[in-house]
C-alpha positions in Angstrom: 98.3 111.6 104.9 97.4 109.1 101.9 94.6 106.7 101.4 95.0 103.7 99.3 92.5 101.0 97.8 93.7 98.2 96.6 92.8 94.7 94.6 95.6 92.0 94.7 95.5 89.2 92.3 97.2 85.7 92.2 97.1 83.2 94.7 96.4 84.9 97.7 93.3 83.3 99.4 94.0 80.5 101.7 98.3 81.7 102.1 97.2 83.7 105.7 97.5 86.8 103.3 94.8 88.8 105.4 96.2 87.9 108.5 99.2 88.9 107.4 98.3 92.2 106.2 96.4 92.9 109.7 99.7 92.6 111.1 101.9 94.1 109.2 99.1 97.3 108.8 98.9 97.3 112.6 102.8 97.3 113.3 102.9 100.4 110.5 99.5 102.5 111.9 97.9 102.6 109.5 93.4 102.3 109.9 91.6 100.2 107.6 90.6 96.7 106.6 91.2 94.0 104.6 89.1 91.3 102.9 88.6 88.2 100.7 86.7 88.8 97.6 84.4 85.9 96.2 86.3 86.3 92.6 89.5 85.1 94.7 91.1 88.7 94.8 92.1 90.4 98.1 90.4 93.8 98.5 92.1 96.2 100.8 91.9 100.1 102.3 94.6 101.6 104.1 95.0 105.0 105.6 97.8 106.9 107.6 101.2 108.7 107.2 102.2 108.9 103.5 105.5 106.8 104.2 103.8 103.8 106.2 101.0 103.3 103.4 104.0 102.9 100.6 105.2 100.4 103.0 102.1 98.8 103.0 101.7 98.7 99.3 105.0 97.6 98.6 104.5 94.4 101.2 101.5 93.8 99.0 103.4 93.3 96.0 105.1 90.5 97.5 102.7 89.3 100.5 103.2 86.7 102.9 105.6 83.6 102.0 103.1 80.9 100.8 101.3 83.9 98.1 102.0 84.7 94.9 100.8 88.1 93.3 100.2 88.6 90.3 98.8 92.0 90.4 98.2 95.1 92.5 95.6 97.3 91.5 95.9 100.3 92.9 93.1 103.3 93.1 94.3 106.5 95.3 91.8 108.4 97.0 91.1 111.1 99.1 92.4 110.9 102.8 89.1 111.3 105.1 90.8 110.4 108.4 87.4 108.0 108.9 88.3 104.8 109.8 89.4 103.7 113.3 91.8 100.5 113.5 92.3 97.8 111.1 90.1 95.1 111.1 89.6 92.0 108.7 86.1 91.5 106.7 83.9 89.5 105.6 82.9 89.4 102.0 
């Protein structure tokens, strides 16, 4: 089991990029959430099964069709089994 935190740069705020990632997140399993930050980043948490979180992370590099990333900062942590779904948040 893997937990991942990550902060995705570029143009990825109005593009349906969290919407997006609440789909593709639920379709893999994973529990989590994602959000917009107020510097224009995209802040996200995933958790589940080693193999659908590199998914995840590797549809982040690339995101939906109308974003462009320009980064992936990526901070692995601890899996805690915690969180229950994957939601979007607020800021």
């Amino acid at each position: 089991m893997k937990r991942a935190h990550v902060l995705i740069s570029g143009r990825v705020q109005g593009v349906f990029f969290r919407a997006e990632t609440l789909r593709t997140a639920l379709s893999l399993g994973l529990a989590g959430w994602v959000s917009n930050r107020e510097d224009g980043r995209v802040e996200a948490l995933f958790e589940g099964e080693d193999e659908s979180v590199d998914r995840m992370l590797a549809w982040c590099r690339q995101g939906p069709p109308h974003a462009r990333v320009d980064r992936v900062d990526l901070a692995e942590e601890p899996w805690r089994g915690d969180l229950k779904g994957f939601r979007i948040k607020d800021f």
